[in-house]
Backbone atoms as SQL, in Angstrom:
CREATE TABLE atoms (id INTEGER PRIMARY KEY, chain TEXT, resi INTEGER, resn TEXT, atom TEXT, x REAL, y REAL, z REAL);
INSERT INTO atoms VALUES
  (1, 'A', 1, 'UNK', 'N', 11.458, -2.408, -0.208),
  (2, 'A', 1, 'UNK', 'CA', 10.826, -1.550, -1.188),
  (3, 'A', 1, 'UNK', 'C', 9.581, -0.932, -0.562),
  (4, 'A', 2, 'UNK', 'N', 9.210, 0.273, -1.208),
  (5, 'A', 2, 'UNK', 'CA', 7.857, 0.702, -0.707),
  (6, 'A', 2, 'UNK', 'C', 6.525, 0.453, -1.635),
  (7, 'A', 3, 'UNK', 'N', 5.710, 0.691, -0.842),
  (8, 'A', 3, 'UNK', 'CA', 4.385, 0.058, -1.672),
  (9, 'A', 3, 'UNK', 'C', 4.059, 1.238, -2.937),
  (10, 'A', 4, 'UNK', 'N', 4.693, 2.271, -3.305),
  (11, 'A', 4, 'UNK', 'CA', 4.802, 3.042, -4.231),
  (12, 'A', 4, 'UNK', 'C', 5.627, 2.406, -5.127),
  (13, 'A', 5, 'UNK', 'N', 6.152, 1.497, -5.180),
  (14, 'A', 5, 'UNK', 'CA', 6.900, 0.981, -6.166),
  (15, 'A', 5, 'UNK', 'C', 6.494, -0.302, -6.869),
  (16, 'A', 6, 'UNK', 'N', 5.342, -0.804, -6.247),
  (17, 'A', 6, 'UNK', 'CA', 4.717, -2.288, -6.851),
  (18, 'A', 6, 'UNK', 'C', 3.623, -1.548, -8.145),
  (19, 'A', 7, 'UNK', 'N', 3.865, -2.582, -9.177),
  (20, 'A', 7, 'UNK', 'CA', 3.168, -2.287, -10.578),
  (21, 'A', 7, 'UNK', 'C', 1.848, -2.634, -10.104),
  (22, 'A', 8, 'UNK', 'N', 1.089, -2.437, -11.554),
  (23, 'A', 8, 'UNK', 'CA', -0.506, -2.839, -11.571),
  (24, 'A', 8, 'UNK', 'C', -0.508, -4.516, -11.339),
  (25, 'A', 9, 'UNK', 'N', -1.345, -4.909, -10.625),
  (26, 'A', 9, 'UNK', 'CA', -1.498, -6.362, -10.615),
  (27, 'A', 9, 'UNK', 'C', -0.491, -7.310, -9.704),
  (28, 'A', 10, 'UNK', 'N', 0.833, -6.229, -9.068),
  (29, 'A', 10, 'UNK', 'CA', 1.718, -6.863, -8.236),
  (30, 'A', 10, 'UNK', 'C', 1.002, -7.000, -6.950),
  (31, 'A', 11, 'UNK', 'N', 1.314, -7.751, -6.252),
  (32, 'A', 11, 'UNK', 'CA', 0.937, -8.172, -4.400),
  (33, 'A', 11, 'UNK', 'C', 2.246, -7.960, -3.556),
  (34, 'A', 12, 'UNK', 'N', 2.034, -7.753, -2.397),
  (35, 'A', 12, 'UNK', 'CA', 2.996, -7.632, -1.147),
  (36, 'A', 12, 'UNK', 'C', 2.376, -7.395, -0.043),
  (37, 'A', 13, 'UNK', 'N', 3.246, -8.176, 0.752),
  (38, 'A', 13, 'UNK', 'CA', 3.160, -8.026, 2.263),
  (39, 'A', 13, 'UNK', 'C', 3.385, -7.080, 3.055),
  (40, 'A', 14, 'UNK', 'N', 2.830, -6.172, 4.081),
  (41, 'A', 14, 'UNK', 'CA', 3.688, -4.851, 4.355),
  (42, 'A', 14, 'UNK', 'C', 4.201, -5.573, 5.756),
  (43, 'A', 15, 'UNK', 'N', 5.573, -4.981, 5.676),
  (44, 'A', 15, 'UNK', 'CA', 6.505, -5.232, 6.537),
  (45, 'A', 15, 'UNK', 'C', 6.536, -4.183, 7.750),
  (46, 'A', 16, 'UNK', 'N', 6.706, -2.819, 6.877),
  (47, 'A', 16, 'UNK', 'CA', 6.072, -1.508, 8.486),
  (48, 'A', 16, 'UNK', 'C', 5.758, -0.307, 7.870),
  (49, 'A', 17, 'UNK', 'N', 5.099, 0.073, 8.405),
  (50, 'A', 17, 'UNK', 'CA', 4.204, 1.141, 8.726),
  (51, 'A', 17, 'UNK', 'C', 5.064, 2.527, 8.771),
  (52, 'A', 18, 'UNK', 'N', 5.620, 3.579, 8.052),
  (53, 'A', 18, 'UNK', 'CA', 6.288, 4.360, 8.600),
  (54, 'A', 18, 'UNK', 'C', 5.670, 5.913, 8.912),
  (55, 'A', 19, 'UNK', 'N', 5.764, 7.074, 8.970),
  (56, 'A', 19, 'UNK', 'CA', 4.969, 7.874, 9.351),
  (57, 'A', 19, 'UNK', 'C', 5.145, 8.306, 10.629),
  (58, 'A', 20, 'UNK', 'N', 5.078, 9.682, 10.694),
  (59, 'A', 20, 'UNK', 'CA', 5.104, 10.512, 12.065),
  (60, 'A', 20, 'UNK', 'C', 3.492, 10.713, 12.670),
  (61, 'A', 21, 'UNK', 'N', 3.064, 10.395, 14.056),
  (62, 'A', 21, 'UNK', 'CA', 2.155, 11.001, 14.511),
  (63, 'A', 21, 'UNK', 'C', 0.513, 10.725, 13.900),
  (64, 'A', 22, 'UNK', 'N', -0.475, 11.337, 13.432),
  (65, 'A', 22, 'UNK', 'CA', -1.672, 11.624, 12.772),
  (66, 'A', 22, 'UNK', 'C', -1.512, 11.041, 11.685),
  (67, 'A', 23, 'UNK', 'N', -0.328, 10.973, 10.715),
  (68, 'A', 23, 'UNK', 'CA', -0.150, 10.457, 9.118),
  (69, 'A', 23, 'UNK', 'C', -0.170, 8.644, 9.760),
  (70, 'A', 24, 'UNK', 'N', 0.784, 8.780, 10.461),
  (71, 'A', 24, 'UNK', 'CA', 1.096, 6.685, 10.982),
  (72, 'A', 24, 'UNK', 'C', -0.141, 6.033, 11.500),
  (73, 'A', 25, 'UNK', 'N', -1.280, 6.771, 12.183),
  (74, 'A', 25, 'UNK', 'CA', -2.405, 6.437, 13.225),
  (75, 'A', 25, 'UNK', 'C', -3.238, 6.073, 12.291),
  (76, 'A', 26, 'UNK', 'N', -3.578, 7.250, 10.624),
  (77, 'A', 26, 'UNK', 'CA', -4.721, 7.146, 9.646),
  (78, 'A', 26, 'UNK', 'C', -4.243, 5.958, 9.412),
  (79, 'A', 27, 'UNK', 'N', -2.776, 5.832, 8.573),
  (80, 'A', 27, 'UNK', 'CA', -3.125, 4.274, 7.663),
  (81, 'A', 27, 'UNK', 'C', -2.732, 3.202, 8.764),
  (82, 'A', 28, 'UNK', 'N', -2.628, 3.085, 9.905),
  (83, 'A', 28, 'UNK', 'CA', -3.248, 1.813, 10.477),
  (84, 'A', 28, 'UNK', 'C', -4.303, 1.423, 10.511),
  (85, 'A', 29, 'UNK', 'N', -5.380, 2.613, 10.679),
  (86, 'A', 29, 'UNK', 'CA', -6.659, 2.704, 11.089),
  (87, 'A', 29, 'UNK', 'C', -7.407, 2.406, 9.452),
  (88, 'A', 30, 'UNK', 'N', -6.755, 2.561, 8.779),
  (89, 'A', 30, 'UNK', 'CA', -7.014, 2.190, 7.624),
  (90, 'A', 30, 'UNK', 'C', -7.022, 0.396, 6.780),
  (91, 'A', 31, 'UNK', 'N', -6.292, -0.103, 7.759),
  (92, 'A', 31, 'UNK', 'CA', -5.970, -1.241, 7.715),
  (93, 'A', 31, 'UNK', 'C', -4.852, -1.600, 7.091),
  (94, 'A', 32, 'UNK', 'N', -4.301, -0.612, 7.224),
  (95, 'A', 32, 'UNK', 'CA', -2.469, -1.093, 6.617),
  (96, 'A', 32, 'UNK', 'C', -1.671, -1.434, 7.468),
  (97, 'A', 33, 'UNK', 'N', -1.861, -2.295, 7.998),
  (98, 'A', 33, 'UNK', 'CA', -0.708, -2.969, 9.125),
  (99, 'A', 33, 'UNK', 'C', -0.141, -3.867, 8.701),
  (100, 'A', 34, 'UNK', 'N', 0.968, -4.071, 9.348),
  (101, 'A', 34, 'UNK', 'CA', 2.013, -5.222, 9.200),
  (102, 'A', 34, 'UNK', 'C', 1.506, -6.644, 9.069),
  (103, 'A', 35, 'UNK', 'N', 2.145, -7.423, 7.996),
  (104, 'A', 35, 'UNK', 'CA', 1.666, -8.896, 7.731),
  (105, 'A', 35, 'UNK', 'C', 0.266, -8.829, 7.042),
  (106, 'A', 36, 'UNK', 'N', 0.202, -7.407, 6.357),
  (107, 'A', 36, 'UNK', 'CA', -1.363, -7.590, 5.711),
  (108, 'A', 36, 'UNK', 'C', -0.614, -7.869, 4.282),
  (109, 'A', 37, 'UNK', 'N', -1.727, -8.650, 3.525),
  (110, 'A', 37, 'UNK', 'CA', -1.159, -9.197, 1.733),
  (111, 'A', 37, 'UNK', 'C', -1.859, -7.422, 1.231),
  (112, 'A', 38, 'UNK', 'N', -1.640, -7.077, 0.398),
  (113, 'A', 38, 'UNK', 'CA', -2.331, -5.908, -0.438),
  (114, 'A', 38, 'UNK', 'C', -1.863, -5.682, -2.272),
  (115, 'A', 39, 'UNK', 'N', -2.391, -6.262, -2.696),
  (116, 'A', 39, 'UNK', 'CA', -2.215, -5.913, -4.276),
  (117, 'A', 39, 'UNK', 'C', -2.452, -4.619, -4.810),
  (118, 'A', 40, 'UNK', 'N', -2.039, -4.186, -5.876),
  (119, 'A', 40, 'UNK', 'CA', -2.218, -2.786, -6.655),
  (120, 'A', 40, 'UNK', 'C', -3.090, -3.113, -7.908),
  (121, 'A', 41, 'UNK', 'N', -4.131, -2.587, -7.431),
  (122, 'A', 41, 'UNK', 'CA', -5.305, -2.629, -8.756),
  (123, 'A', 41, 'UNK', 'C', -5.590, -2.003, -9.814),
  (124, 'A', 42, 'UNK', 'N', -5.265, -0.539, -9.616),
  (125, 'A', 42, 'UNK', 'CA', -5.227, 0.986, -10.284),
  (126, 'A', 42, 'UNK', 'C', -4.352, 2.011, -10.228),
  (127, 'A', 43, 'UNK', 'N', -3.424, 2.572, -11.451),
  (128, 'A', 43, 'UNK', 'CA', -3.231, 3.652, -10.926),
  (129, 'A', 43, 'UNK', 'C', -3.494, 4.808, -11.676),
  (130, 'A', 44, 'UNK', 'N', -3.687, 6.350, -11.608),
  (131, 'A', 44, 'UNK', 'CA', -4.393, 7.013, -12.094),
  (132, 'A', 44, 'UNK', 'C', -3.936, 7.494, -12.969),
  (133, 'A', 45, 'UNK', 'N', -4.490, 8.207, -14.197),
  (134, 'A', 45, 'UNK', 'CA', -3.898, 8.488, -15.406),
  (135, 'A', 45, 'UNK', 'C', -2.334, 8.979, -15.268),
  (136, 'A', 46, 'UNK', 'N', -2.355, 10.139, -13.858),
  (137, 'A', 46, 'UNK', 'CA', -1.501, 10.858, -14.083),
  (138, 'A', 46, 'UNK', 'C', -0.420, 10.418, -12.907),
  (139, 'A', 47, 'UNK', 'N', -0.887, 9.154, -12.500),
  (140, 'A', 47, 'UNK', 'CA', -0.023, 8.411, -12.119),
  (141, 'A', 47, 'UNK', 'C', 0.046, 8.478, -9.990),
  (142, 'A', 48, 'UNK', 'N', -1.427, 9.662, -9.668),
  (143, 'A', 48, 'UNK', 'CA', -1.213, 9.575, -7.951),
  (144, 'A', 48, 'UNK', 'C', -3.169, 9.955, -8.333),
  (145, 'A', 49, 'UNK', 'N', -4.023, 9.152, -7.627),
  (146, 'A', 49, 'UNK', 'CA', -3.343, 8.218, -6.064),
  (147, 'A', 49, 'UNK', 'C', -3.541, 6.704, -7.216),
  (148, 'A', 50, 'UNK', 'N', -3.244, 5.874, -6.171),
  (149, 'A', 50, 'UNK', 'CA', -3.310, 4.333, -6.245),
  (150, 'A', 50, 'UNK', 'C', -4.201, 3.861, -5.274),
  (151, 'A', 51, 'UNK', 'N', -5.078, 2.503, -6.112),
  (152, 'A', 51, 'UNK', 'CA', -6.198, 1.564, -5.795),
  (153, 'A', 51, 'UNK', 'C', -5.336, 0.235, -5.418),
  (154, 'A', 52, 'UNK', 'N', -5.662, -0.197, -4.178),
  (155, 'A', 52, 'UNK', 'CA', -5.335, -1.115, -3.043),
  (156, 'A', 52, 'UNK', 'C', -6.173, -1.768, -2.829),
  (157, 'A', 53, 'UNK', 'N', -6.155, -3.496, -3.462),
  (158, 'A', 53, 'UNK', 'CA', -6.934, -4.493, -2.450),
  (159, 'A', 53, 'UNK', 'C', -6.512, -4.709, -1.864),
  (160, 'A', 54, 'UNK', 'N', -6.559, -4.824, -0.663),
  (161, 'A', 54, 'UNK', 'CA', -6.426, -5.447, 0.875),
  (162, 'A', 54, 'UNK', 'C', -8.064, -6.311, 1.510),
  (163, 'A', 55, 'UNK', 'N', -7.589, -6.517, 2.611),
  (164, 'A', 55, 'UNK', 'CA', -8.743, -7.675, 3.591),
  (165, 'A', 55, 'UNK', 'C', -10.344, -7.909, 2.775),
  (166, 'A', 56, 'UNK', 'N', -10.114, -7.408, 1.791),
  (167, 'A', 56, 'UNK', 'CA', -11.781, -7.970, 1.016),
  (168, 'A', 56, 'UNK', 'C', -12.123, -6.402, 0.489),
  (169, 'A', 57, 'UNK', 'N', -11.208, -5.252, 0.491),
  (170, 'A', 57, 'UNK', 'CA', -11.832, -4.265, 0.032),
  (171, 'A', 57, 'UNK', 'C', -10.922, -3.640, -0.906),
  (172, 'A', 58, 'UNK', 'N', -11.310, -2.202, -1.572),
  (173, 'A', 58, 'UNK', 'CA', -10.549, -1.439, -2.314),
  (174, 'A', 58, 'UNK', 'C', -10.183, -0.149, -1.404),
  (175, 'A', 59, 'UNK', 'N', -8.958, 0.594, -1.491),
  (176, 'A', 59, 'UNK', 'CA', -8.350, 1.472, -0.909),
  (177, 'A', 59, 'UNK', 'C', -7.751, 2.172, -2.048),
  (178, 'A', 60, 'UNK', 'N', -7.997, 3.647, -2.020),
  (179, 'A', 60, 'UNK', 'CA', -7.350, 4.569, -2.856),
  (180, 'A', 60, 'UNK', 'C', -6.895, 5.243, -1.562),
  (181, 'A', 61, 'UNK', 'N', -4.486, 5.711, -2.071),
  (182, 'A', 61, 'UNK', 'CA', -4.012, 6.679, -1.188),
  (183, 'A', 61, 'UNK', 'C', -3.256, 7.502, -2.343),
  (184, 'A', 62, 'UNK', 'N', -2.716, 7.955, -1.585),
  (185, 'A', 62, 'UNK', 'CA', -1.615, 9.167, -2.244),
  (186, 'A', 62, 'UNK', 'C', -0.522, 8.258, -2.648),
  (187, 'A', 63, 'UNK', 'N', 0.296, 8.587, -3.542),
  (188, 'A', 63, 'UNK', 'CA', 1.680, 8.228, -3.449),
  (189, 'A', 63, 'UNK', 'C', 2.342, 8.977, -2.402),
  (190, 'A', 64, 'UNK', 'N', 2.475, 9.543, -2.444),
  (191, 'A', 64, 'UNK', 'CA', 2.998, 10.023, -0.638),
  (192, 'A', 64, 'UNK', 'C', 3.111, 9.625, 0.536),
  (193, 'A', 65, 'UNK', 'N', 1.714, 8.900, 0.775),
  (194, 'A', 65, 'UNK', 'CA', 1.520, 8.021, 1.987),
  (195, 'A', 65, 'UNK', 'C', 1.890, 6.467, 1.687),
  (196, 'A', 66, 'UNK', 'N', 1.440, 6.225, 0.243),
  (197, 'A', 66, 'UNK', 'CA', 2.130, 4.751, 0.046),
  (198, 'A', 66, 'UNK', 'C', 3.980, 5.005, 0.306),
  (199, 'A', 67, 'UNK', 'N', 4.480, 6.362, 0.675),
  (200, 'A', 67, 'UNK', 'CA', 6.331, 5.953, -0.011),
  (201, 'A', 67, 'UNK', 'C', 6.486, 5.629, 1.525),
  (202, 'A', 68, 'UNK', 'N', 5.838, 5.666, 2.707),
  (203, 'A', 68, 'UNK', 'CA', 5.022, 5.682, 3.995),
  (204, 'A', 68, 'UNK', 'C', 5.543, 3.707, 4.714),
  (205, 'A', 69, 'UNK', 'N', 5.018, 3.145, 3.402),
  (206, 'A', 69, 'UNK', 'CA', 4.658, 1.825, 4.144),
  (207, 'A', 69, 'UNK', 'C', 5.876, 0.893, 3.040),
  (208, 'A', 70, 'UNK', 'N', 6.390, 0.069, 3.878),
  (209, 'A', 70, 'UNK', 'CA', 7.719, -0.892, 3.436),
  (210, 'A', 70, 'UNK', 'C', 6.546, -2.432, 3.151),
  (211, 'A', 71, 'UNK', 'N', 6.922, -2.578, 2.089),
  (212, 'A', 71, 'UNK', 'CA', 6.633, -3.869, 1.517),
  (213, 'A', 71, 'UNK', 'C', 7.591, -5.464, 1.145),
  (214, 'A', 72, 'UNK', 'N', 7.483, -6.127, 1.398),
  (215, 'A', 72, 'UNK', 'CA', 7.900, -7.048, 0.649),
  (216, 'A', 72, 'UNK', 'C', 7.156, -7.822, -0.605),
  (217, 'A', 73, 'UNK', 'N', 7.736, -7.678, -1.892),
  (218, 'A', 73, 'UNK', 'CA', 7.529, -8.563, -2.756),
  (219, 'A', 73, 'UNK', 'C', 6.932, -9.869, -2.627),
  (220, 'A', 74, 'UNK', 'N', 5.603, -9.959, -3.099),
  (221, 'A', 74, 'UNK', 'CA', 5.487, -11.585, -3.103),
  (222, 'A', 74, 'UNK', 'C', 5.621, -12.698, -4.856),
  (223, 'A', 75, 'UNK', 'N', 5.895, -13.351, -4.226),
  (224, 'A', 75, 'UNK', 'CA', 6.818, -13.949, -5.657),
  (225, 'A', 75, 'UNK', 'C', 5.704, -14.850, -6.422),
  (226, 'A', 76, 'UNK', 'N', 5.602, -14.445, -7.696),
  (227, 'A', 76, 'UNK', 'CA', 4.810, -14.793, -8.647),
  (228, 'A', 76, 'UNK', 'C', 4.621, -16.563, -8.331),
  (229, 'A', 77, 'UNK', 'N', 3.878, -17.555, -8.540),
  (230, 'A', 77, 'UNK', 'CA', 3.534, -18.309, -8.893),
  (231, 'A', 77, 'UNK', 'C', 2.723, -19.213, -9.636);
């Protein structure tokens, strides 16, 4: 699944990174790399962009760039 598809309050692991060139380089550099946890905190009225905790911070992207990065589900407990 992609990280455009996790609800408010869901978590996942990103599995990879997808993206051509300048788009793939920003969200690494962003800290979206592989084996990072990242929850969905916000999303906007009209539904783009989306608020990302990751490593201790908040991240707002596009839905565009989230359809970008492959996630795995992490399972409620």
């Amino acid at each position: 699944m992609t990280l455009n598809e996790l609800k408010i309050g869901e978590a996942g692991v990103i599995t990879t990174v997808g993206g051509q060139g300048a788009l793939r380089r920003r969200l690494l550099d962003m800290g979206l790399t592989p084996k990072t946890r990242v929850m969905v905190r916000k999303v906007a009225p009209m539904g783009d962009p989306i608020e990302l905790h990751l490593r201790g911070y908040e991240l707002t992207i596009r839905v565009d760039d989230a359809k970008n990065i492959e996630v795995e589900r992490e399972d409620k407990q």
